[in-house]
SEGUPA-336567 format. One line per 8 residues: number of its first residue (from 1); their letters; for each residue x, y, z of C-alpha. Coordinates in nm, 2 decimals. Example, Ala and Ser with C-alpha at 12.3 -4.5 7.8 and 13.67 -1.06 7.14 Angstrom:
BEGIN
1> AS> 1.23:-0.45:0.78 | 1.37:-0.11:0.71 .
This chain:
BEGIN
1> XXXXXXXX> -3.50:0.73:0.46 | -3.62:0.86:0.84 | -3.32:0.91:1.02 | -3.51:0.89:1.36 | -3.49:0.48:1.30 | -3.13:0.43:1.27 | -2.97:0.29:1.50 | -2.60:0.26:1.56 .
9> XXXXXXXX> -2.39:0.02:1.72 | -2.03:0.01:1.76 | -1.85:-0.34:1.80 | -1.52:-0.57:1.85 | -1.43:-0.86:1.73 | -1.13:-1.14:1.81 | -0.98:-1.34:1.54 | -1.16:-1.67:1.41 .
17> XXXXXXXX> -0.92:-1.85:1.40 | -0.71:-1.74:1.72 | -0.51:-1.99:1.92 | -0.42:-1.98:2.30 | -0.10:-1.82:2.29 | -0.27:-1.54:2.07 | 0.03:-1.48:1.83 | 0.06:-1.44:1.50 .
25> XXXXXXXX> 0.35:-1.37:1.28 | 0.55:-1.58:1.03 | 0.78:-1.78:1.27 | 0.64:-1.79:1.60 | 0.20:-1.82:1.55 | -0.05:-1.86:1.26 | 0.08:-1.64:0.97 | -0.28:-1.57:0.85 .
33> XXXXXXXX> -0.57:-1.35:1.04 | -0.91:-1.40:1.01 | -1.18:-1.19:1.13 | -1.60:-1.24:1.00 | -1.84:-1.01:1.04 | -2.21:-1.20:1.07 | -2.49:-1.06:0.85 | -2.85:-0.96:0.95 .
41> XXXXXXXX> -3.21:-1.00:0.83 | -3.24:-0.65:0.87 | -3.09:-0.38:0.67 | -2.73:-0.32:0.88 | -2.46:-0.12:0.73 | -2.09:-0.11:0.75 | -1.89:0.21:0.78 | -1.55:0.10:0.62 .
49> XXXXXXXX> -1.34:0.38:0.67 | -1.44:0.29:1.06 | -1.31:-0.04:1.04 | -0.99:-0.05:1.24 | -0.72:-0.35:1.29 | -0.60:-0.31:1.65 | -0.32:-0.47:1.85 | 0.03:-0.47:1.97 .
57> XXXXXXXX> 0.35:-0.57:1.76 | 0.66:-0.65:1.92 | 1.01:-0.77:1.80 | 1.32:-0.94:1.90 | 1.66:-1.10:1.81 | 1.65:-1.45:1.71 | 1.74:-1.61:2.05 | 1.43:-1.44:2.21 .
65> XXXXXXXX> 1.58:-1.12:2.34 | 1.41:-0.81:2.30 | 1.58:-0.58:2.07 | 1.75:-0.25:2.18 | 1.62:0.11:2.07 | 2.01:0.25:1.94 | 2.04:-0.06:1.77 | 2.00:-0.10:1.38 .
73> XXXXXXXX> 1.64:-0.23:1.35 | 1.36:-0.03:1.19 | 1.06:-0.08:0.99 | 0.94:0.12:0.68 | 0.82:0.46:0.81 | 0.55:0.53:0.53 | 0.35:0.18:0.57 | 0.36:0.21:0.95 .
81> XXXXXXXX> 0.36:-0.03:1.22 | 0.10:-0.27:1.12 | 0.12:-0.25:0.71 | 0.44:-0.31:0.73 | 0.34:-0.69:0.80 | 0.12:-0.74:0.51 | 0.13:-0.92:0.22 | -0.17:-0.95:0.10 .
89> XXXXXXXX> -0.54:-0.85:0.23 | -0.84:-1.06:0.10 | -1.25:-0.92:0.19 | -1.53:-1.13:0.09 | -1.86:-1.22:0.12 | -1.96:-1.43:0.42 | -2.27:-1.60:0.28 | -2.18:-1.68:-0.06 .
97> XXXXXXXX> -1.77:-1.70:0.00 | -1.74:-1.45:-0.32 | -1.42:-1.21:-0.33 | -1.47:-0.87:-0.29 | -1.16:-0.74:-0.33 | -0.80:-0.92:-0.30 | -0.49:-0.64:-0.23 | -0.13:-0.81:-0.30 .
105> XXXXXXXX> 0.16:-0.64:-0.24 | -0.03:-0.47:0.04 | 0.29:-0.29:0.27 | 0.43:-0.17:-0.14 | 0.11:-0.04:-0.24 | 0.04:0.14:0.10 | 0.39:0.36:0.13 | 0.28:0.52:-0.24 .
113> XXXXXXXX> -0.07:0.62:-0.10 | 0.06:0.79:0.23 | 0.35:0.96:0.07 | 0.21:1.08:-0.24 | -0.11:1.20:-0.09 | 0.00:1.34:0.29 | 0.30:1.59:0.38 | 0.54:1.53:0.68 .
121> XXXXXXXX> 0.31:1.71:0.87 | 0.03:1.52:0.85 | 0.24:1.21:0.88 | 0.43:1.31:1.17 | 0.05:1.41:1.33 | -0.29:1.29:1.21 | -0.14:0.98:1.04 | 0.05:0.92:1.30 .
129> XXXXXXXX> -0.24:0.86:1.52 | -0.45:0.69:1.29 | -0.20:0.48:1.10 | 0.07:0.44:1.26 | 0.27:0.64:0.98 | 0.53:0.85:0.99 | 0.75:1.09:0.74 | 1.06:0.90:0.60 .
137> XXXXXXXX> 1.31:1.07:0.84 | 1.51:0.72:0.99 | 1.43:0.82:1.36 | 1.11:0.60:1.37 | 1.31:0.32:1.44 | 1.15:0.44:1.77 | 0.83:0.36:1.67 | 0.93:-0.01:1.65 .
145> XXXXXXXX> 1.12:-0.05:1.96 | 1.08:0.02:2.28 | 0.80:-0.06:2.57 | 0.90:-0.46:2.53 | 0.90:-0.57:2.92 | 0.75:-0.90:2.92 | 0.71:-0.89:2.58 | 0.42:-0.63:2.54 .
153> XXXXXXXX> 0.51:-0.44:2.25 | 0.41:-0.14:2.05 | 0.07:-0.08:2.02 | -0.12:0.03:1.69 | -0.51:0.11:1.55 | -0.50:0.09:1.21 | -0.76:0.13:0.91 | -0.77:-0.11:0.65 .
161> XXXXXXXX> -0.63:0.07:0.27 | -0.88:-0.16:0.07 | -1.04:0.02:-0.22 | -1.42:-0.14:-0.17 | -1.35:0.01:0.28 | -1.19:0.36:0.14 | -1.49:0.41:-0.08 | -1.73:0.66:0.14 .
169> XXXXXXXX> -2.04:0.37:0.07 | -2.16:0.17:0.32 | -2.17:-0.18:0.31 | -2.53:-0.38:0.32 | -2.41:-0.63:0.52 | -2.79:-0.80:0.51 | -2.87:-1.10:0.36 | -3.01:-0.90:0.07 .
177> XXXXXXXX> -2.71:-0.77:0.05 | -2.32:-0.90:0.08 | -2.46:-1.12:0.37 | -2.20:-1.08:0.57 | -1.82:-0.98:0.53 | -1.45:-1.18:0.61 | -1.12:-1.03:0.64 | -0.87:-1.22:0.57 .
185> XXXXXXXX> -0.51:-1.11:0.63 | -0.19:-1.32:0.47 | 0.14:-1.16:0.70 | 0.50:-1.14:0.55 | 0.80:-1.36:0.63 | 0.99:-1.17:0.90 | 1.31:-1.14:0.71 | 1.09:-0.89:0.47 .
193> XXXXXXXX> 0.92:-0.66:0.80 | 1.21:-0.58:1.05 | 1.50:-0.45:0.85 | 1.83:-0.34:0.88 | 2.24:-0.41:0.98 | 2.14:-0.53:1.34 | 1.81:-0.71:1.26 | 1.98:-0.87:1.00 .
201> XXXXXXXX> 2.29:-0.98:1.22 | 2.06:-1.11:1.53 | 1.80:-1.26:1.28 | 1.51:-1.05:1.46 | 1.14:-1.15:1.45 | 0.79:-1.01:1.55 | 0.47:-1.11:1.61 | 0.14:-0.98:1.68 .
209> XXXXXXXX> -0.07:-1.02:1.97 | -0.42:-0.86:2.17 | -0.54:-0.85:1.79 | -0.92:-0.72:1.76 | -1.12:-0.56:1.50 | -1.37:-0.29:1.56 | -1.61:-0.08:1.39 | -1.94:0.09:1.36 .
217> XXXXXXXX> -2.29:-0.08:1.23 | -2.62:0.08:1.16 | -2.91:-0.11:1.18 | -3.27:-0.01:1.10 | -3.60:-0.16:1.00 | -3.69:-0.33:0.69 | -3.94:-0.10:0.61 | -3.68:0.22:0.69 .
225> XXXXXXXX> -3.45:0.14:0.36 | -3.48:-0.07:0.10 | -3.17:-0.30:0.08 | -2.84:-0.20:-0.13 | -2.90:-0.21:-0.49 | -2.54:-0.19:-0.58 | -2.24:0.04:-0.51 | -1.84:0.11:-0.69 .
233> XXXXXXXX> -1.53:0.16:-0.53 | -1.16:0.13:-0.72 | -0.98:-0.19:-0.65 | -0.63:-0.22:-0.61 | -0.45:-0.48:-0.82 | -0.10:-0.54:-0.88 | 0.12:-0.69:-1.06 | 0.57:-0.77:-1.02 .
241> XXXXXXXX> 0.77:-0.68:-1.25 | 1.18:-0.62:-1.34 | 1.42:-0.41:-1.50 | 1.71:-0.51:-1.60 | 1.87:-0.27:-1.86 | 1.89:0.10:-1.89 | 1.64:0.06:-2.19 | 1.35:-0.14:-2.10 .
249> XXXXXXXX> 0.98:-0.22:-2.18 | 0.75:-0.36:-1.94 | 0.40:-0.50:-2.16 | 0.16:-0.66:-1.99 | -0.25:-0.75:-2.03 | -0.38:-0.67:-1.73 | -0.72:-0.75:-1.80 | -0.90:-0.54:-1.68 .
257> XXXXXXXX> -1.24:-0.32:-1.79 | -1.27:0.00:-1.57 | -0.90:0.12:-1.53 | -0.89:0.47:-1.36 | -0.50:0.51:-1.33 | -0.13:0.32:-1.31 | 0.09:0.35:-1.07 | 0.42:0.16:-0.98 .
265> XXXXXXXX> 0.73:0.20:-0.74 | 1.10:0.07:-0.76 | 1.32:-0.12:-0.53 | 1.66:-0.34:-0.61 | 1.56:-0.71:-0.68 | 1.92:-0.76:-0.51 | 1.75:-0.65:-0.20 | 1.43:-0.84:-0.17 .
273> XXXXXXXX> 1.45:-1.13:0.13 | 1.80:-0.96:0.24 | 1.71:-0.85:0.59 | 1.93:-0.58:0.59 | 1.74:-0.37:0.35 | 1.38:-0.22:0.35 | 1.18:-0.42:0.15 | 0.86:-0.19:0.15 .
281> XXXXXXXX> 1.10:0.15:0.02 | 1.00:0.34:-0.25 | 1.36:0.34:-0.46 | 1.48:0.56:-0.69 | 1.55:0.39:-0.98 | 1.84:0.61:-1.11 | 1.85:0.88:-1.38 | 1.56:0.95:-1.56 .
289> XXXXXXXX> 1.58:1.04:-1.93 | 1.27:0.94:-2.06 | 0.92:0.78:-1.96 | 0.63:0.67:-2.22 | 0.31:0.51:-2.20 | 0.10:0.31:-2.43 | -0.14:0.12:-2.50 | -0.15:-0.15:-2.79 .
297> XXXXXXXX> 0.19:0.01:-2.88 | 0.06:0.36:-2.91 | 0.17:0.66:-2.69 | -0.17:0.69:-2.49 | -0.34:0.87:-2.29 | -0.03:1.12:-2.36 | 0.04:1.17:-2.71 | 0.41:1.30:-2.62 .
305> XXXXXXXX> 0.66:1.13:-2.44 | 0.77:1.21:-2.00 | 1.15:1.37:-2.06 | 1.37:1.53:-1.77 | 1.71:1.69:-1.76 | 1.85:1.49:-1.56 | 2.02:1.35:-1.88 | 2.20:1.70:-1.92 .
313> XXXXXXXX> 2.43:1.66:-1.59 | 2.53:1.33:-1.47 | 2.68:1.43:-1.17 | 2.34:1.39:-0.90 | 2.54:1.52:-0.64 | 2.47:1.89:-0.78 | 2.12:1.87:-0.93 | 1.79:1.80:-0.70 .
321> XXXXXXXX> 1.65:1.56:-0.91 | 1.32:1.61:-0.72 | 1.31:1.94:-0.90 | 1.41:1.77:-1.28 | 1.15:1.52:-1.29 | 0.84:1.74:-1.25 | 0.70:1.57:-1.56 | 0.70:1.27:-1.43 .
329> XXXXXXXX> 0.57:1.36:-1.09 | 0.24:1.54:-1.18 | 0.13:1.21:-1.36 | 0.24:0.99:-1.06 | 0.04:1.25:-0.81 | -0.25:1.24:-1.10 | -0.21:0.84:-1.08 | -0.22:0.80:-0.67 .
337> XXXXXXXX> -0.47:1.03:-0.59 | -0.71:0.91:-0.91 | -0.78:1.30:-0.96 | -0.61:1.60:-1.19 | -0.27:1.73:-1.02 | -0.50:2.12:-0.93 | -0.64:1.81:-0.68 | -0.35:1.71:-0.47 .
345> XXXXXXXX> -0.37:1.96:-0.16 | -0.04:1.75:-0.03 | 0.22:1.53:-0.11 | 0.59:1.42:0.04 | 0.71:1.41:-0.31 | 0.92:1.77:-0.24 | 1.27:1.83:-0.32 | 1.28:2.08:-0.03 .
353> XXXXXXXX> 1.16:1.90:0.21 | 1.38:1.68:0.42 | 1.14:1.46:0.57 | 1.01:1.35:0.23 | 1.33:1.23:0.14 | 1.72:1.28:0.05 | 1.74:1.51:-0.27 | 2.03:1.40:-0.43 .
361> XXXXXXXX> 2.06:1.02:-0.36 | 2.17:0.71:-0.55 | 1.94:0.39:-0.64 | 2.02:0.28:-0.28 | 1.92:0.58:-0.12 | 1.76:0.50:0.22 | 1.77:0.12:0.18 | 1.92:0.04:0.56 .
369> XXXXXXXX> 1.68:0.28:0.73 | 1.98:0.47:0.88 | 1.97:0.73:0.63 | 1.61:0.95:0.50 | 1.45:0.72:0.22 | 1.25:0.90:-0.09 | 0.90:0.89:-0.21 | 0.98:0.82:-0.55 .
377> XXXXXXXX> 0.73:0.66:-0.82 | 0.58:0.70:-1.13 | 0.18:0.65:-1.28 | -0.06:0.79:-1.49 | -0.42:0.86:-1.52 | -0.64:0.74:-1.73 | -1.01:0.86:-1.61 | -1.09:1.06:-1.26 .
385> XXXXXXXX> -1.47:1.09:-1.35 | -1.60:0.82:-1.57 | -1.61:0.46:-1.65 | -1.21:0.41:-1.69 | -1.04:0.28:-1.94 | -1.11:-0.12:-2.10 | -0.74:-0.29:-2.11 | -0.93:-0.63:-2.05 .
393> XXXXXXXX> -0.79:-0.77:-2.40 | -0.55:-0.43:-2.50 | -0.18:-0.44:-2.42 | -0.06:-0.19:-2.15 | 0.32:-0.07:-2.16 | 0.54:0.19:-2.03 | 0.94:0.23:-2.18 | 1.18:0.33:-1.95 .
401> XXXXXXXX> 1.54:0.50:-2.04 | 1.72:0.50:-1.69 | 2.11:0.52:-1.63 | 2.28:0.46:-1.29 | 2.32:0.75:-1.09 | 2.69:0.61:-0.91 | 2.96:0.42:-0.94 | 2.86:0.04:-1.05 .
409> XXXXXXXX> 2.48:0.14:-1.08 | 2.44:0.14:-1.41 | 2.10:-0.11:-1.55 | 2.36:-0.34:-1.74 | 2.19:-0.61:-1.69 | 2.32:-0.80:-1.39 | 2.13:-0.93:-1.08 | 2.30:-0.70:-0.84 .
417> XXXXXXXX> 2.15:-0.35:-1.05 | 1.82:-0.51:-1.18 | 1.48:-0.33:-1.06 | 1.20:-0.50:-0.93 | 0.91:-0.33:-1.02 | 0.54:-0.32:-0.82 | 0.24:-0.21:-1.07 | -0.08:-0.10:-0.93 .
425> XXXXXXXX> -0.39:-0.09:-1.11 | -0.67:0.05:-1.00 | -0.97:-0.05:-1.14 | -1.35:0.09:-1.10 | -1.57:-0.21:-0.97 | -1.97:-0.25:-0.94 | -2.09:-0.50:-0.67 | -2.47:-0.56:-0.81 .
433> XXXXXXXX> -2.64:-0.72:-0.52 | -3.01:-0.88:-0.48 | -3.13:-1.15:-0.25 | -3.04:-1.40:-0.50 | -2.66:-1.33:-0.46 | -2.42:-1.08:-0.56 | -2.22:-0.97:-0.90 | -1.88:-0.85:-0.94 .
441> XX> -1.85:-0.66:-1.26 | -1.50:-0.54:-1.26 .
C-alpha cells in the first residue's frame, strides 16, 4: 500500500435522531442515541479506538433544582461520567442493517475493564482525561456535580469499550466493505445512574445534552488498497444471573464458538432500582471458600478447584481478604485482560492500595458512594492466542461456596442477601466481508 495516497480526515457528527431541546436521558428527552456514519465508494477506513462520544451531563433533584456538591449524590467512579448512563451499546452495519456487535450491561461490564486493567494512577490521570474515570475513592462525587448554572453541566469525551472499536483494525467502511456504520446507544433509567442517600431522597435526574461524535477517516484510491477481506475482534456478551445460597451453581449454554475468557462481577439483587445504592459497583460477595469451573460438568480448563483461607478466620475485620484470594484473582486478571497474569502491567485489585478499594469490607462495602468501593470479581481464561474455546452446544458452570462476611449477611436464601450476578463472555468474532454483503461468524 503507498502511504503517500492516504489521506486523512477527521470529522463530527450530531445525533440522527436529535430533537430541538437536544436532551436525552430517561425522564426528560429521547432515551436512545443514534449516530450513522455514511459509507464511500472508495476505500475509507475507521480508526475505532478514535471514535469518541462527546457532550455534557448534568443532574438535578426532582423538582428541577440543581443538585449541591456536599450533598449525597455520586455516580460510579470506575465507569465514569458517561458509561455510567449506559445500558446497552448496539454497532451495525449501515447498508445491510446487520449487527456488529450488541454490549448489554454496558456501565457493569465497563467498571471490571478499568479496574482490573488500570491502577489509581492511571485512573486518577490518563483515564481521567480520556474516560472520564476515576479510582474508587468516594470524592468523585465532584466529578458529577458542580458547574450547573443554567443548566450546563459536566462535560466529558469518551471512547466507546466495544470489542469490534477496541480491536487495533480499521474498519472498511466502503461499500465493499461494512458500508457504513450506526451506533446506537440504549441509556439507563435515572434511578440506576445518579445514586445515593440525597439523590434518592430528592428523586434526582440527568440528562445529556451538546452530544456529538467524532473521529478519524482515511480515505485513498481504489487502486491504493484492495478493500477489507475480513478482520476479528472479541465481543462482549453477557448474561444476569443470581445467587441465592451459600452453595450455589450457576449453568448456563452460552452458545457460543470462539470463547477466549469469563468474567463476572457481584452486586446485592436487594439493591438494583433502589436509588440509594450504586448500581454499577463491583460487590464483594462475602467469604470465599471455594470457586470451580466446568464445562459439561467437568473441572475445565483447571483441573483443581480456586480455594482461599478466608474460610480459616471468620472475623474480616483482621484479615485483608485482598491478600487471601490470590487464587482467585490471577484468573479474574487472566479473564479481563484476555492474556496470562506475567501480562497485567496494572490493576486496582490491591489490598494495599486505598484507592482500589476498602480491605476488609462487608458485602455492602461501598454501596452509598460515601465510603471507598472494591474492585472485586472473578473469571477465567480459556485461550489468549488461538481460536477460543466452542461452548456453542457444551454447558458452562462455575460452583460457588460463599458465607456472609457480617451480621445478617449470610446467602440463606432470602431476597434481602441474594447476589445478582453479571457474566461476560467474550467471544473471538470474524466479520468476512465482500461486495456481496458481509458474514458474522461468531
Amino acid at each position: 500500500m503507498d502511504l503517500s495516497q492516504v489521506r486523512k480526515s477527521q470529522f463530527t457528527l450530531n445525533p440522527v435522531n436529535q430533537v430541538s431541546t437536544g436532551r436525552f436521558s430517561s425522564k426528560s428527552g429521547i432515551p436512545l442515541i443514534k449516530f450513522d456514519i455514511s459509507s464511500s465508494d472508495s476505500p475509507m477506513f475507521l480508526k475505532g479506538e478514535d471514535l469518541r462520544i462527546n457532550g455534557r451531563i448534568h443532574a438535578e433533584t426532582g423538582a428541577g433544582a440543581d443538585i449541591a456538591s456536599t450533598n449525597l449524590n455520586f455516580v460510579d467512579n470506575f465507569s465514569g461520567r458517561f458509561a455510567n448512563c449506559i445500558d446497552t451499546i448496539t454497532i451495525y452495519s449501515k447498508r445491510l442493517n446487520q449487527v456488529i456487535e450488541r454490549v448489554t450491561n454496558y456501565s457493569r461490564i465497563v467498571p471490571s475493564i478499568m479496574s482490573g486493567l488500570h491502577g489509581e494512577k492511571d485512573l486518577n490521570t490518563k483515564f481521567s482525561h480520556e474516560g472520564d474515570h476515576f479510582s474508587s475513592t468516594y470524592l468523585g462525587r465532584h466529578g458529577l456535580c458542580g458547574s450547573n448554572a443554567g443548566k450546563v453541566g459536566k462535560s466529558f469525551s469518551v471512547p466507546l469499550y466495544c470489542g469490534c472499536l477496541q480491536t487495533g483494525t480499521d474498519l472498511d467502511l466502503s461499500v465493499n466493505g461494512l458500508g457504513g456504520l450506526v451506533v446506537e446507544i440504549l441509556l439507563k433509567p435515572d434511578v440506576n445512574v445518579v445514586f445515593g442517600a440525597q439523590a434518592n431522597t430528592d428523586s434526582s435526574s440527568y440528562f445529556l445534552n451538546n452530544l456529538t461524535m467524532t473521529g478519524c477517516l482515511y480515505h485513498m484510491p481504489k487502486e491504493a488498497a484492495p478493500p477489507q477481506q475480513s478482520f476479528s475482534f472479541n465481543s462482549l456478551s453477557s448474561v444476569f444471573q443470581t445467587i441465592n445460597s451459600s452453595a450455589s451453581v450457576v449453568a448456563l449454554t452460552p452458545g457460543l464458538k470462539q470463547v477466549s475468557a469469563i468474567f463476572m462481577n457481584f452486586m446485592n439483587t436487594a439493591e438494583i432500582g433502589d436509588q440509594r445504592f450504586n448500581s454499577c459497583r463491583l460487590g464483594n460477595i462475602g467469604q470465599v471458600h471455594e470457586l470451580r469451573f466446568s464445562v459439561n460438568g467437568s473441572l475445565y480448563p483447571l483441573s483443581y478447584r480456586l480455594q482461599t483461607k478466608e474460610e480459616d478466620n471468620a472475623n474480616l475485620s483482621a484479615v485483608h481478604t485482598y491478600s487471601d484470594r490470590t487464587m482467585i484473582d490471577r484468573q479474574y486478571l487472566e479473564a479481563v485482560n484476555i492474556n496470562r497474569y506475567s501480562e497485567t502491567g496494572n490493576t486496582s485489585l490491591a489490598y494495599n492500595n486505598w484507592n482500589s478499594g476498602k480491605v476488609d469490607r462487608t458485602q455492602t462495602q461501598g454501596r452509598g458512594g460515601d465510603t471507598q468501593g472494591t474492585a472485586e470479581g472473578f473469571g477465567i481464561l480459556y485461550d489468549a492466542f488461538g481460536s477460543g474455546e466452542d461452548l456453542s452446544n457444551r454447558v458452562f458452570s462455575f460452583e460457588l461456596n460463599v458465607s456472609g462476611n457480617a451480621a445478617g449477611q449470610s446467602l440463606d436464601g432470602s431476597a434481602a442477601t441474594s447476589q445478582g450476578c453479571t457474566i461476560v463472555f467474550l467471544n473471538k468474532n470474524n466479520i468476512i466481508m465482500s461486495a456481496n454483503g458481509i458474514e458474522l461468524v461468531r
